[in-house]
C-alpha positions as CSV (number, residue, x, y, z in Angstrom):
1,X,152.1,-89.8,72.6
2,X,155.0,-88.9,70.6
3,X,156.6,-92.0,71.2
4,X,153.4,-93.8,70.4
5,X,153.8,-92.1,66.7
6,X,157.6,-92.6,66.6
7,X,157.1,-96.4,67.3
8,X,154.2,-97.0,64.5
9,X,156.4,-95.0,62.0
10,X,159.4,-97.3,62.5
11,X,156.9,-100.6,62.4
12,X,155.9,-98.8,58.8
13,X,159.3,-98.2,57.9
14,X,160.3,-101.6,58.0
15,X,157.7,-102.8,56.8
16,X,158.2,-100.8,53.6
17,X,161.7,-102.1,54.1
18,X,161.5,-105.9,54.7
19,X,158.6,-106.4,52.6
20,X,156.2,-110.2,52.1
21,X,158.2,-112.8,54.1
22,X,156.3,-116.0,52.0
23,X,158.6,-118.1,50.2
24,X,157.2,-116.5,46.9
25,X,155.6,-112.6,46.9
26,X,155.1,-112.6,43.1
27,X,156.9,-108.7,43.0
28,X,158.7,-109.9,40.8
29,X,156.4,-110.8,38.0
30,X,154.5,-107.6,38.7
31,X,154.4,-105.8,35.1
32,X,156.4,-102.8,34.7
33,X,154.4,-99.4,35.5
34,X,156.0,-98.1,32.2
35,X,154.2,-98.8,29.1
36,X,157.0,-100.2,27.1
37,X,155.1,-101.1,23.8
38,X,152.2,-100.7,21.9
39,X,149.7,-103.9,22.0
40,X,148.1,-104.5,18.9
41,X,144.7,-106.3,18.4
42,X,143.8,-110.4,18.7
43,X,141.1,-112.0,18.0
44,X,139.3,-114.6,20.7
45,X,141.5,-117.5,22.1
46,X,140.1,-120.6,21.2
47,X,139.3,-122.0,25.1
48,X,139.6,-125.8,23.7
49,X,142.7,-125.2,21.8
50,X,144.3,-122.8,24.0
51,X,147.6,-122.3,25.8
52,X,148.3,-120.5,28.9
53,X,150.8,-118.1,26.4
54,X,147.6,-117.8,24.4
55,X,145.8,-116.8,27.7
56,X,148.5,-114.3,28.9
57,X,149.1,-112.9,25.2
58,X,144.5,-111.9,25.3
59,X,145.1,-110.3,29.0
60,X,147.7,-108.3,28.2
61,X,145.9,-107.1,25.0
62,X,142.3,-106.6,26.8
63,X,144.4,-104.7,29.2
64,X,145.7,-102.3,26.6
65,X,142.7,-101.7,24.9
66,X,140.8,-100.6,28.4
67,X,143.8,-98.4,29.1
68,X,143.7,-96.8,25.9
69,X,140.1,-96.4,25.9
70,X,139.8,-95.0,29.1
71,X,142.9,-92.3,28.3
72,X,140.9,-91.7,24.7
73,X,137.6,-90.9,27.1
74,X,139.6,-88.6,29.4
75,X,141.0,-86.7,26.5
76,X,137.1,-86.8,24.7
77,X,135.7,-85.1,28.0
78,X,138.5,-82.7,28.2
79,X,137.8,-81.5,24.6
80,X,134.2,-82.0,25.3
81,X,134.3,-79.7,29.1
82,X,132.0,-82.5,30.8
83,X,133.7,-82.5,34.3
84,X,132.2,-84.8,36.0
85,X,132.4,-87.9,33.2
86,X,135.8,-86.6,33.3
87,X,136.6,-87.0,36.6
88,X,134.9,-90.7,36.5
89,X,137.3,-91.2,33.6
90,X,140.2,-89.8,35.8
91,X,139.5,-91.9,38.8
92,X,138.8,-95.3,36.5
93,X,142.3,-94.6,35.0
94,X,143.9,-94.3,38.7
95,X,142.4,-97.3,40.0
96,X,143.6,-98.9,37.1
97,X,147.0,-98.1,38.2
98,X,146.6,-99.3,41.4
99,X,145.5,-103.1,40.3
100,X,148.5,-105.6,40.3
101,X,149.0,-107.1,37.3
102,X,150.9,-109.9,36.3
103,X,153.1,-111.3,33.8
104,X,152.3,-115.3,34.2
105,X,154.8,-116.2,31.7
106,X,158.1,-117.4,33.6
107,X,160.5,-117.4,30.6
108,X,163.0,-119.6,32.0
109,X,160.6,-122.2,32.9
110,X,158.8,-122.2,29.1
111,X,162.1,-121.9,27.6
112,X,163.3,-125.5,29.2
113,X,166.7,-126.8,30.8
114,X,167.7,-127.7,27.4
115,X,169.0,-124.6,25.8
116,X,173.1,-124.4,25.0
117,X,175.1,-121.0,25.6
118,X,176.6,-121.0,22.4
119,X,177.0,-117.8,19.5
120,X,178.0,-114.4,20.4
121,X,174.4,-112.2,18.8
122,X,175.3,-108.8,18.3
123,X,171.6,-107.8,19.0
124,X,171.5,-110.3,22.1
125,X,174.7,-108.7,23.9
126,X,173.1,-105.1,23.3
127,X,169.4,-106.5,25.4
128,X,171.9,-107.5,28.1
129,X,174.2,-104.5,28.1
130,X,171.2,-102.6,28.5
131,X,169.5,-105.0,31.0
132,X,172.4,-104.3,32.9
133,X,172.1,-100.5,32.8
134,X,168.6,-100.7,34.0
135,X,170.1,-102.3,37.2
136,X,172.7,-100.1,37.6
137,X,170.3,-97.6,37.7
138,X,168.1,-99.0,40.1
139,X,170.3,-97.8,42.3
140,X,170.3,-98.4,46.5
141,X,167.6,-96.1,47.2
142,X,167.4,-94.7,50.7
143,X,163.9,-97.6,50.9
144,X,165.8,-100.0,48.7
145,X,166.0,-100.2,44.7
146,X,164.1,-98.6,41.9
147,X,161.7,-102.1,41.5
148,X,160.4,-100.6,38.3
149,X,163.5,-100.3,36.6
150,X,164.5,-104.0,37.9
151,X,161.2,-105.1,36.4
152,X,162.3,-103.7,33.1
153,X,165.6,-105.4,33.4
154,X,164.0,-108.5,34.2
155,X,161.8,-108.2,30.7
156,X,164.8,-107.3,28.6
157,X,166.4,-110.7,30.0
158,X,163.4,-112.3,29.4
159,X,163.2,-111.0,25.9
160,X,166.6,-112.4,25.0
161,X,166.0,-115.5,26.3
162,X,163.0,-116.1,24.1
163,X,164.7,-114.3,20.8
164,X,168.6,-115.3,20.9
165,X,168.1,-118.9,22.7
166,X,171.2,-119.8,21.3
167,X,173.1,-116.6,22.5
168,X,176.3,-117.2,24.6
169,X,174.4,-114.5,27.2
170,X,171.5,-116.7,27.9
171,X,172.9,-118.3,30.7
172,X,173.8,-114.5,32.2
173,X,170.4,-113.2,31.9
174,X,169.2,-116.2,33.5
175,X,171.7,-115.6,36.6
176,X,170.8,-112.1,36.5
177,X,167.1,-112.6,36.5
178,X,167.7,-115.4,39.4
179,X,169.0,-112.2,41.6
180,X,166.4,-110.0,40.7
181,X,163.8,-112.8,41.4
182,X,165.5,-113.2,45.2
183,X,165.5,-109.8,45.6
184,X,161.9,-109.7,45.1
185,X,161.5,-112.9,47.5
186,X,160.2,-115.0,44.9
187,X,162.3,-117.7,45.7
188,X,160.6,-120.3,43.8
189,X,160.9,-118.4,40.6
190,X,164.4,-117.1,41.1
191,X,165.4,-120.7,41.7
192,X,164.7,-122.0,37.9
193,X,166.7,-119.0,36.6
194,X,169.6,-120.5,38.7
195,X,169.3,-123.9,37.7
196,X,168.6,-122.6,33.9
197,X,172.1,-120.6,34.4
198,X,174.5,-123.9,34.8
199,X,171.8,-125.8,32.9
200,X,172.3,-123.7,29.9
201,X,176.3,-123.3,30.9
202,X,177.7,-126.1,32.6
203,X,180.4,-124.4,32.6
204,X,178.8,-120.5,34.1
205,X,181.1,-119.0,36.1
206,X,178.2,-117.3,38.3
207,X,177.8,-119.2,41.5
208,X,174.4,-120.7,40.3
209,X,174.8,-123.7,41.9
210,X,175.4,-122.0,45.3
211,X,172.4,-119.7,45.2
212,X,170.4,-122.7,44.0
213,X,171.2,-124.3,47.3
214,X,171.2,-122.0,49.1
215,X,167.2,-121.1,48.4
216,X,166.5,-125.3,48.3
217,X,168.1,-124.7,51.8
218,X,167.2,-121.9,53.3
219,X,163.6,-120.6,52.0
220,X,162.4,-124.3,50.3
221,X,163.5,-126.2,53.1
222,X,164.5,-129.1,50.6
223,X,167.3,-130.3,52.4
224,X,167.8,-133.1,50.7
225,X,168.3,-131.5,47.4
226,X,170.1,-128.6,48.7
227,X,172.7,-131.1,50.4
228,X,173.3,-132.6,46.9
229,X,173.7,-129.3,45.2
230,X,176.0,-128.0,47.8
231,X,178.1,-130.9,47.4
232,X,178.4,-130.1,43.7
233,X,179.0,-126.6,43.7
234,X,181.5,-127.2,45.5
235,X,183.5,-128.8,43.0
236,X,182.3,-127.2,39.9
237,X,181.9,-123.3,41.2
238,X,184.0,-123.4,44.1
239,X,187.1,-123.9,42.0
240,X,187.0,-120.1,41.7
241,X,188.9,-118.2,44.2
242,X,186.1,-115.4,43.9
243,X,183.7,-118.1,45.7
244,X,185.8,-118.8,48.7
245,X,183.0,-117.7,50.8
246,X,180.6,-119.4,49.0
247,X,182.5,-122.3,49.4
248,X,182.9,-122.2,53.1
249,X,179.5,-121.1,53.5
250,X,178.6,-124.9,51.9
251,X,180.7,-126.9,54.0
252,X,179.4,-125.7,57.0
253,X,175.4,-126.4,55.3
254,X,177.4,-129.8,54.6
255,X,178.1,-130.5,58.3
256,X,175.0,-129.2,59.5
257,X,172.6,-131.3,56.9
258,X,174.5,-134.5,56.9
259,X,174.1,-134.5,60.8
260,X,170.7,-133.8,60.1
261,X,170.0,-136.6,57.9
262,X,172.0,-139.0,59.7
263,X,169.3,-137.5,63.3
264,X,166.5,-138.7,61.0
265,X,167.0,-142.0,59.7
């Protein structure tokens, strides 16, 4: 019997560990559990007119108003002694908690490929210094990183992408974002932050080109595209001395998806 419980608590562990295998698990876009501003009111989005920013930009606003409502009813019944409305309150409030909700808006995606790395912005290095502290606090935890914190680095990035577009960090944050994104196994997502990094950069010396591949490769299963991307990595980023694995890594996807394509014609 023991060994019946010591099994199903290692099959929970990993679980916990490994996580959603699909190509895209949407932790990522997961909104931070910390309330990091105050929402102010909007009026109705005009349906015909509309966006999906304008769509995104009402839910996140209907979802502060409930929040606040229901903490303004919890703190009403305290005053008030009514336990069990209370309680109802209470329990609302939890299963709040408990609903995923997402951020929709993929920055890098409404931003475009056509943004240039260009000024240094005081304001936009400090977003990115402190983007970077966030990570650095997520830590290696003894089940894997502090995702809340990640999710809050992701947002500052995010935030400088949209404010400083012209900041010479842009391309960074989108790099940075890309590896937060694959962390999270949202592959799909992670990949425009890549492409955005040497998009916005040609000249980025983060191996964008390689991770870009690699996920075209690997988790896409766009061969095609990944062979081509390898292929130019390899002359762009693998230059660097810092990428020889990167590098090496390539030429053997090289070998393997030229033979490949040269099996299927």
């Amino acid at each position: 019997m023991a060994r019946i419980v010591l099994t199903a608590v290692v099959i929970v562990l990993l679980n916990v560990l490994v996580g959603c295998q699909g190509i895209d698990s949407g932790r990522g876009q997961l909104m931070p559990s910390r309330t990091m501003t105050s929402v102010g009111s909007a009026g109705a989005v005009n349906i015909a007119k509309a966006g999906e920013t304008d769509f995104v930009e009402q839910i996140v606003v209907n979802r502060q108003a409930y929040r606040q409502g229901l903490e303004l009813l919890v703190k009403y019944y305290t005053k008030t002694g009514n336990n069990m409305k209370f309680k109802w309150a209470k329990e609302e409030l939890a299963a709040l908690d408990s609903i995923p909700q997402y951020k929709y808006i993929v920055e890098a995606e409404t931003a475009g490929p056509n943004l240039r790395a260009s000024i240094s912005i005081p304001e936009a290095d400090d977003l990115y210094m402190d983007a970077l502290e966030l990570e650095k606090d997520a830590g290696v935890l003894i089940f894997g990183k502090n995702n809340d914190l990640l999710r809050l680095a992701l947002d500052k990035y995010d935030r400088l992408i949209k404010n400083y577009p012209s900041s010479d960090k842009i391309d960074d944050a989108a790099y940075k974002s890309g590896e937060i994104y694959e962390y999270f196994q949202d592959y799909s997502i992670a990949l425009v932050y890549y492409e955005r990094a040497y998009q916005w950069d040609p000249d980025t010396t983060h191996p964008a080109k390689f991770r870009s591949a690699r996920i075209l490769d690997k988790r896409l299963h766009r061969y095609a595209e990944a062979l081509e991307l390898y292929r130019q990595a390899i002359k762009t980023e693998g230059k660097y001395g810092k990428y020889r694995m990167w590098k090496e890594f390539a030429e053997e996807r090289i070998k393997v998806l030229y033979k490949t394509e040269g099996e299927n014609e």
